[in-house]
VOTIVO-500374 format. One record per residue (C-alpha): x negated, y, z negated. Coordinates in steps of 0.2 Angstrom, whole numbers. Example, Ala and Ser with C-alpha at 12.3 -4.5 7.8 and 13.67 -1.06 7.14 Angstrom:
<miro px="-62" py="-22" pz="-39"/>
<miro px="-68" py="-5" pz="-36"/>
//
This chain:
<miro px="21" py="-173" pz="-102"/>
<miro px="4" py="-170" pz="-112"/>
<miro px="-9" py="-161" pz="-102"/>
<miro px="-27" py="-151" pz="-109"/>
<miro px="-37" py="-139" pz="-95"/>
<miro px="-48" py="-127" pz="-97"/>
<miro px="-41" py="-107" pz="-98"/>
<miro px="-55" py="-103" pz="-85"/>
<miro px="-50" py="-118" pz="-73"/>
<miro px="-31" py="-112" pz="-74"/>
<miro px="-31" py="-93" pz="-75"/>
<miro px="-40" py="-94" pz="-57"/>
<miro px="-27" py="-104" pz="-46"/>
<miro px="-15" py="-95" pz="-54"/>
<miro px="-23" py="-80" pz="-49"/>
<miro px="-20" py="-86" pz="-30"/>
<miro px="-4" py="-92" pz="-31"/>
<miro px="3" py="-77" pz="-41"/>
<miro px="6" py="-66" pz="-25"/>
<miro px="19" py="-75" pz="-19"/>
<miro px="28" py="-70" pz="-35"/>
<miro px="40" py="-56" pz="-32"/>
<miro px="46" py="-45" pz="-49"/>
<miro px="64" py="-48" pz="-44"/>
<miro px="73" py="-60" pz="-39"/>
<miro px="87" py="-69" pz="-30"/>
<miro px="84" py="-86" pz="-38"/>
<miro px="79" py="-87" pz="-57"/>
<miro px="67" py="-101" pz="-51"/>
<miro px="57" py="-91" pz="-39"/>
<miro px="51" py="-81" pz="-54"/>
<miro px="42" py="-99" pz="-58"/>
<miro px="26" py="-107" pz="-52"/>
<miro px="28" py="-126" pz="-50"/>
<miro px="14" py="-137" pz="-59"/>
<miro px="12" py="-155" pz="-51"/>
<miro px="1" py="-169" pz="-55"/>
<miro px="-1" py="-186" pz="-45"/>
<miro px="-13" py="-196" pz="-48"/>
<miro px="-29" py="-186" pz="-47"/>
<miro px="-22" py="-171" pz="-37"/>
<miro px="-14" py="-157" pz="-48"/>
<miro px="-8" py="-140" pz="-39"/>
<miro px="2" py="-125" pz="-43"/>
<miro px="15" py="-120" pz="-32"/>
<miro px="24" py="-101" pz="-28"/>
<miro px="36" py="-95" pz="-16"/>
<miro px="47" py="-82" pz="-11"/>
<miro px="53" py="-92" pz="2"/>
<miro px="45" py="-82" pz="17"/>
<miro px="30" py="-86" pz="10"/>
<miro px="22" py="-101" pz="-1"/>
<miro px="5" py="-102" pz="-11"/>
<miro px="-2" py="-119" pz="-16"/>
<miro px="-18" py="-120" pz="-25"/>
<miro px="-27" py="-134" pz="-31"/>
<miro px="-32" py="-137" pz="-48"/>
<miro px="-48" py="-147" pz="-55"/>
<miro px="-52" py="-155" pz="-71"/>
<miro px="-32" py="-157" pz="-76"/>
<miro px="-34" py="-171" pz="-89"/>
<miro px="-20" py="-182" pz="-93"/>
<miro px="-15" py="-200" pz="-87"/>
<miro px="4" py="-194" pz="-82"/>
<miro px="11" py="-190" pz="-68"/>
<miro px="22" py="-176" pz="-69"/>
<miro px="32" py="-160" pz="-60"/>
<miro px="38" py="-143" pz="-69"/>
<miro px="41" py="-126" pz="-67"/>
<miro px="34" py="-113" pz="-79"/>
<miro px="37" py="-94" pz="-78"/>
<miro px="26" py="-88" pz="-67"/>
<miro px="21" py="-69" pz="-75"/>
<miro px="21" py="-74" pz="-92"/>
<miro px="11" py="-90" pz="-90"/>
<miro px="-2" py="-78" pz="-80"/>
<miro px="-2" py="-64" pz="-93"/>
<miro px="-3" py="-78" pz="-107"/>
<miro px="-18" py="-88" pz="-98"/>
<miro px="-26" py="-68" pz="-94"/>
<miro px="-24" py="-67" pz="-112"/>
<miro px="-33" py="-80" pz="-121"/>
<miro px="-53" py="-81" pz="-124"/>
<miro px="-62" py="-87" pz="-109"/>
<miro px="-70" py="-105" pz="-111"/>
<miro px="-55" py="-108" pz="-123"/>
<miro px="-43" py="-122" pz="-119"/>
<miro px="-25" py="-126" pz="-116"/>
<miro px="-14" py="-139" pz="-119"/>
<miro px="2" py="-140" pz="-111"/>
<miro px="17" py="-153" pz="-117"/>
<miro px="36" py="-152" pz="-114"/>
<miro px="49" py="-156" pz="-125"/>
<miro px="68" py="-153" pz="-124"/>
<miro px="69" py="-141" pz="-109"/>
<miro px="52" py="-131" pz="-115"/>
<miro px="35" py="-128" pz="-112"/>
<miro px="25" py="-127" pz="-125"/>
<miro px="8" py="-122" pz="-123"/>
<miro px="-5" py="-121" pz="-138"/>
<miro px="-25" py="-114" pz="-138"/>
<miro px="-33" py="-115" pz="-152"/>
<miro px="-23" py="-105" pz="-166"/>
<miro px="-9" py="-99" pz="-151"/>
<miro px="7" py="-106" pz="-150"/>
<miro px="19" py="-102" pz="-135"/>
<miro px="36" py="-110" pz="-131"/>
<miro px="43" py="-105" pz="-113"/>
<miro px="58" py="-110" pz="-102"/>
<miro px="56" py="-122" pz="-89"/>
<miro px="67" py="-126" pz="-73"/>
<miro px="70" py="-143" pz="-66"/>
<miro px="55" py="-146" pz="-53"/>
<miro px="70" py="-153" pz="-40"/>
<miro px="78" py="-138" pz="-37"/>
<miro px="60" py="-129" pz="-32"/>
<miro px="62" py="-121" pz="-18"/>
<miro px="49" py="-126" pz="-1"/>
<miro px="46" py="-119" pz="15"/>
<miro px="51" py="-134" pz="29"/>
<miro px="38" py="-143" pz="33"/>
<miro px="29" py="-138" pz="50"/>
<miro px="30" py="-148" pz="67"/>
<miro px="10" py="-140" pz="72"/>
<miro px="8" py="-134" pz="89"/>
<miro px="-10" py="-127" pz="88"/>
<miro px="-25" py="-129" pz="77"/>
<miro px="-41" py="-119" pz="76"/>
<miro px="-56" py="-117" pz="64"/>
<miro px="-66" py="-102" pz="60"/>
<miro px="-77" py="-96" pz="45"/>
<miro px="-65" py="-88" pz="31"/>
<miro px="-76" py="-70" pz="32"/>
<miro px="-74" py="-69" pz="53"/>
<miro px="-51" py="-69" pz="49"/>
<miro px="-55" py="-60" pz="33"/>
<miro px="-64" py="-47" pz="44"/>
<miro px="-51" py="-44" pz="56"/>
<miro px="-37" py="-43" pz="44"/>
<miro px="-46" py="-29" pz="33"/>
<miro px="-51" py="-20" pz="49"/>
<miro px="-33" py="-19" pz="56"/>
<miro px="-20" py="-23" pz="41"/>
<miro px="-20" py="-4" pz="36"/>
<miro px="-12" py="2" pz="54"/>
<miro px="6" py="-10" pz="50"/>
<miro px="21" py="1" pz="47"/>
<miro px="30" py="2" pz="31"/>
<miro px="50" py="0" pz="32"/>
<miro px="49" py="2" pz="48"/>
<miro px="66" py="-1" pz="57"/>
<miro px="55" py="-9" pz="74"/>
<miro px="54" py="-22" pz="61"/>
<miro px="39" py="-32" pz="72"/>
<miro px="28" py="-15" pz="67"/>
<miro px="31" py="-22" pz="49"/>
<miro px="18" py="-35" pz="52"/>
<miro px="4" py="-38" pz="61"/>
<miro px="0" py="-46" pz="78"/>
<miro px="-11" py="-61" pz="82"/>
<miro px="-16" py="-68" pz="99"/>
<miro px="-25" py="-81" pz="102"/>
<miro px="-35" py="-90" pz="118"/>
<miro px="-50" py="-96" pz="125"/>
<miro px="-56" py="-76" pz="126"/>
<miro px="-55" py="-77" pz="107"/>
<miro px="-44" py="-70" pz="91"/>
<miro px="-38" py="-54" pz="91"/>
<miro px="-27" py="-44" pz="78"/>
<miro px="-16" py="-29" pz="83"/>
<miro px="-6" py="-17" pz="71"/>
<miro px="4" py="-1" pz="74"/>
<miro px="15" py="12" pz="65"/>
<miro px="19" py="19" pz="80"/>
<miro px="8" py="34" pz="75"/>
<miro px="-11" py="24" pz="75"/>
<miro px="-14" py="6" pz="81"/>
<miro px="-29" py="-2" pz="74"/>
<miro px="-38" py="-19" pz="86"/>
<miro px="-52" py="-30" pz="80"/>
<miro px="-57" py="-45" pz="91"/>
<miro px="-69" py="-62" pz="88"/>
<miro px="-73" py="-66" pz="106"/>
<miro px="-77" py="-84" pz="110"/>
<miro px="-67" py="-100" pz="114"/>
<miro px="-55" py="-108" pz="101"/>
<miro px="-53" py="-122" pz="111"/>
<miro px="-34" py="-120" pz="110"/>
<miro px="-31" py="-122" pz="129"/>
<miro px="-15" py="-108" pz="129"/>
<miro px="-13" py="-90" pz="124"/>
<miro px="-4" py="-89" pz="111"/>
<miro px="6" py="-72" pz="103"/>
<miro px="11" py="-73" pz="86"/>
<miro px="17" py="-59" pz="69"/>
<miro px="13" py="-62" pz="53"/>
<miro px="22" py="-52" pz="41"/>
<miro px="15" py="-38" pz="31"/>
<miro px="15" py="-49" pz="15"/>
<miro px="8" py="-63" pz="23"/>
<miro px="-8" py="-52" pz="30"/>
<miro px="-10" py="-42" pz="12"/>
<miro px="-10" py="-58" pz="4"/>
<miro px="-21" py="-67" pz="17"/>
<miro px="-32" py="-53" pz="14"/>
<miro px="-34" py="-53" pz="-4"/>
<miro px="-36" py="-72" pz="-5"/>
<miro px="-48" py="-75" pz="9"/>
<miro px="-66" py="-76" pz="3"/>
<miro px="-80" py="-66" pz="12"/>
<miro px="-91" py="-82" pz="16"/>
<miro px="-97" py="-95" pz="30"/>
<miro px="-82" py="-111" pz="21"/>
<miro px="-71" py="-115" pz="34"/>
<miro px="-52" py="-110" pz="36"/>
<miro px="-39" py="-120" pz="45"/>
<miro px="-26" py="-110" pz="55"/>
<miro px="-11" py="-120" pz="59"/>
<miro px="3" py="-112" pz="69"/>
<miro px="21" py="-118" pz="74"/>
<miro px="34" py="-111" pz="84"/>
<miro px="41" py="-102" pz="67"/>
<miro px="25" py="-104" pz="56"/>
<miro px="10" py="-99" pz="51"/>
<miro px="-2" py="-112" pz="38"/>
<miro px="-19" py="-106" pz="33"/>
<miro px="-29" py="-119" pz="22"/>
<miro px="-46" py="-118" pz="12"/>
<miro px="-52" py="-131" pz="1"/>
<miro px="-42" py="-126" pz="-13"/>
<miro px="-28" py="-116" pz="-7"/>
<miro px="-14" py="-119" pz="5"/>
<miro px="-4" py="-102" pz="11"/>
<miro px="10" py="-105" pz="20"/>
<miro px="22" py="-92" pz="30"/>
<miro px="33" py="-87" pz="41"/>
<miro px="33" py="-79" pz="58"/>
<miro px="43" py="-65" pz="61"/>
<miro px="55" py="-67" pz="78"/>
<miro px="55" py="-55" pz="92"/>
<miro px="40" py="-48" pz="105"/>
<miro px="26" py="-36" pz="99"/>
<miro px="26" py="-20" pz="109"/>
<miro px="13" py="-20" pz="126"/>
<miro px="-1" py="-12" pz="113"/>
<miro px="-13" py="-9" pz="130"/>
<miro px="1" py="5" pz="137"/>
<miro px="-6" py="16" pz="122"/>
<miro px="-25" py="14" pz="124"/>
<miro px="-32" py="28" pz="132"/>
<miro px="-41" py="22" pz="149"/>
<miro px="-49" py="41" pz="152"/>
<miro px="-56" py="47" pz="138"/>
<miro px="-71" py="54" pz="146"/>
<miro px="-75" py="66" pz="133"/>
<miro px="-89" py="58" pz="121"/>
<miro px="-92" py="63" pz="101"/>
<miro px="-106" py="53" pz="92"/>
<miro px="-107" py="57" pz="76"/>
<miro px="-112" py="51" pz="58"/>
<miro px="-97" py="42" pz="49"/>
<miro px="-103" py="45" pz="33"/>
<miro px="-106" py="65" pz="34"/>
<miro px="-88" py="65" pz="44"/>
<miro px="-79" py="57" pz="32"/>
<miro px="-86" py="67" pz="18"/>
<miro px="-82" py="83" pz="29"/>
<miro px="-64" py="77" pz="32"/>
<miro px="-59" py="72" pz="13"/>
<miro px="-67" py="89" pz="7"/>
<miro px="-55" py="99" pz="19"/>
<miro px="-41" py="86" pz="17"/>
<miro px="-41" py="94" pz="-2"/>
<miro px="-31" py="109" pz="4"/>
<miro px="-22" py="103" pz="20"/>
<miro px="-1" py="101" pz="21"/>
<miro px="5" py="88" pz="6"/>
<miro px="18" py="84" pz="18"/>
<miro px="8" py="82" pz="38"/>
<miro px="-9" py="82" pz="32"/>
<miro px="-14" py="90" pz="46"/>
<miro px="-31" py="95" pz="50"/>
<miro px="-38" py="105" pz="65"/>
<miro px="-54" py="99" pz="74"/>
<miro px="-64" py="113" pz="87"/>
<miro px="-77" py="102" pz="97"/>
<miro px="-90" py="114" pz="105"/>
<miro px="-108" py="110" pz="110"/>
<miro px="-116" py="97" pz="97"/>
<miro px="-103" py="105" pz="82"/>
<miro px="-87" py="102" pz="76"/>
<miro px="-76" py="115" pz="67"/>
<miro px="-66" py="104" pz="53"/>
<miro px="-51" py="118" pz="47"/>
<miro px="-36" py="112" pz="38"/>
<miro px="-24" py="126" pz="27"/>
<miro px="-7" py="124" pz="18"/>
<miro px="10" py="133" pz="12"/>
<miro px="3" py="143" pz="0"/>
<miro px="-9" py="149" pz="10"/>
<miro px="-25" py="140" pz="5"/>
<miro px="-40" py="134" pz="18"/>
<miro px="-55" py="126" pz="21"/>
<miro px="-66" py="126" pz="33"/>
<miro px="-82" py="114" pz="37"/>
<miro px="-96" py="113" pz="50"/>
<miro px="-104" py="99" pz="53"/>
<miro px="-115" py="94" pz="68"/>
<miro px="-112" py="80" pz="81"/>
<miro px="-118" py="75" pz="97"/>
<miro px="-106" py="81" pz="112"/>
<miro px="-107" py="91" pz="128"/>
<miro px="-90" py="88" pz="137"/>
<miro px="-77" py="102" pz="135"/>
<miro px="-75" py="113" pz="123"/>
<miro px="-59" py="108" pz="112"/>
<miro px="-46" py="110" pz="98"/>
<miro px="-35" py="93" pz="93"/>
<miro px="-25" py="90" pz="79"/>
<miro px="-24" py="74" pz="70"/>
<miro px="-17" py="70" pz="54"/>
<miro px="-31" py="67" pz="44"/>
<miro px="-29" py="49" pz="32"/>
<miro px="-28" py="40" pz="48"/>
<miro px="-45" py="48" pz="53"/>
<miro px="-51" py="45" pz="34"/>
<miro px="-44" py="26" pz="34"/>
<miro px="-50" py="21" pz="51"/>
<miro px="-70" py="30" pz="44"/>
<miro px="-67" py="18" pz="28"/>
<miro px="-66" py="4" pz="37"/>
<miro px="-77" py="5" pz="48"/>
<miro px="-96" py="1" pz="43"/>
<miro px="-107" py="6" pz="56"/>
<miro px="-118" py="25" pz="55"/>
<miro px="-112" py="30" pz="69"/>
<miro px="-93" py="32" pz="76"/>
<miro px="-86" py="36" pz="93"/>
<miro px="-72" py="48" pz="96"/>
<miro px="-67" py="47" pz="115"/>
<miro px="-56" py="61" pz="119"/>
<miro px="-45" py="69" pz="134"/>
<miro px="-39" py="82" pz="129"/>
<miro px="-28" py="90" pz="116"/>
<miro px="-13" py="80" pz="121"/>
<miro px="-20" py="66" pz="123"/>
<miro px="-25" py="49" pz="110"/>
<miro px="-40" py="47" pz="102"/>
<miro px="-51" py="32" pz="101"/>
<miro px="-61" py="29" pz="89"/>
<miro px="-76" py="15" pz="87"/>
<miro px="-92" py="10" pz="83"/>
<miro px="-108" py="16" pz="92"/>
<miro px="-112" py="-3" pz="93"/>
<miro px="-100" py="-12" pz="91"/>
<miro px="-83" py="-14" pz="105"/>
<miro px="-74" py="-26" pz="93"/>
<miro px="-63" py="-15" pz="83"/>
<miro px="-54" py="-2" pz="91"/>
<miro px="-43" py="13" pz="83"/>
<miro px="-31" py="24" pz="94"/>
<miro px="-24" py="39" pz="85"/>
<miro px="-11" py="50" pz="91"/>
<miro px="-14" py="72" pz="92"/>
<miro px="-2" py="82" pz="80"/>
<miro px="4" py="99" pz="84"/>
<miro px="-4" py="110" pz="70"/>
//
């Protein structure tokens, strides 16, 4: 095996495929990438076998067909490492790769290519296509409300559904549930419910380019394949049913707050300086067109903000813990953001002045 790229033409695929990389791991050979050439199609391949990264590379030069495997971190440091514009030569020899640019030497171990692991191959049930910046859009909008660790292990991930209304993406921690929606018909003919892991969105997210190029979504009973023109991500689905996300939307919110996001957020990261480490709890008093943003802690620190806003239902105090109000405000990019309120005991929604597409709910904490 003899092969010469480009350091630019390698260090970027590999920069795709390196999420699916973990630091530890089961199998010494999931630490590796796999590098395949056939005929005029070269690729590099990760997995951590719940998930699997294929990305396409161009300009691989060399006449021989070949498959091996290659540390994955150390080939991505090394390749980071090296001047841009320089180029690489890889060659293998006596159970080594040996990769050399200009005056740089390397020598690294290599697996046999047969025992690389791949994730089965998918028997497709459904197929849509959309423009990469409409999935990436919904994923960045709702990814931040899944649960860590949680042991309701389908709050973990996320929730896609998907019919002739549209896509729409769902995520909870029990606490906060995050919903963005793309109305219009995916010609799919069936509602569909599936959860992707929280590895598969973070990584869908960071890979996924905020353009009009098309992305295909193929979906089987167990899987999930999303492909660009370069990059093939694979995962699978996580088993059981999503909770009925509609019993904790607030129907009766009747008590209206418009209000610039900018000069909220802002307001709300000031006082957050000095609230509770541990609750991060901030108080909000509604009046007529003000709000009262209070927020103190153990040591008997506080801060206190005014700010004005446009509101004339009931006068009110609600408690909220205040990074889910500062990550749903970051999200969001309109001026102007609706909180719907009840009452003190009741949930909060929060969206858009013009725009019904992404919802947040966010639950009242005792203060």
């Amino acid at each position: 095996m003899k092969t010469i790229i480009k350091r630019d033409e390698f260090l970027d695929p590999l920069q795709k495929v390196i999420g699916a990389v973990e630091r530890k791991q089961t199998m010494a050979i999931l630490g590796h990438v796999l590098l395949r050439k056939v005929g005029e199609e070269a690729s590099l391949t990760a997995t951590d076998q719940e998930i699997e990264l294929t990305a396409r590379i161009n300009h691989l030069q060399g006449d021989e067909d070949f498959s091996t495997t290659i540390p994955a971190r150390k080939l991505f440091d090394i390749v980071k490492a090296l001047p841009e514009q320089s180029e690489i030569c890889l060659t293998q020899k006596d159970g080594k790769i040996h990769l050399i640019s200009g005056p740089s030497r390397f020598s690294l171990s290599s697996l046999q290519a047969e025992d690389f692991p791949h994730i089965d191959n998918m028997q497709i049930d459904s197929q849509i296509s959309m423009p990469q910046q409409v999935l990436k859009k919904l994923i960045d909008k709702t990814s931040f409300a899944m649960a860590i660790q949680d042991v309701r292990y389908m709050l973990n991930g996320m929730l896609m559904e998907l019919g002739d209304k549209g896509i729409r993406m769902v995520a909870t921690d029990g606490h906060r549930l995050a919903l963005s929606e793309e109305p219009g018909s995916l010609g799919i003919g069936k509602e569909l419910q599936i959860i992707l892991p929280r590895k598969a969105v973070l990584e869908l997210g960071r890979l996924l380019e905020n353009d009009e190029s098309p992305v295909e979504i193929l979906i089987s009973s167990n899987q999930l394949r999303v492909q660009t023109e370069n990059l093939r991500f694979t995962s699978k689905l996580i088993d059981g049913k999503y909770p009925d996300y509609n019993r904790v939307i607030p129907e009766d919110s009747d008590q209206i707050m418009s209000v610039d996001r900018e000069v909220l957020k802002q307001s709300l990261y000031r006082a957050s300086i000095l609230s509770n480490e541990k609750h991060r709890g901030i108080n909000l008093s509604l009046k007529e067109n003000s709000m009262e943003i209070r927020a103190n802690n153990p040591d008997q620190e506080e801060a206190d903000e005014q700010i004005s806003v446009e509101y004339n239902g009931t006068p009110m105090e609600i408690g909220f813990n205040v990074t889910y109000l500062l990550d749903v405000l970051s999200v969001l990019d309109s001026e102007k953001v609706l909180f719907c309120l009840k009452d003190n005991n009741s949930s909060c929604i929060i969206k858009a002045m013009d725009n019904e597409n992404f919802r947040y709910v966010v639950m009242p904490m005792r203060i």
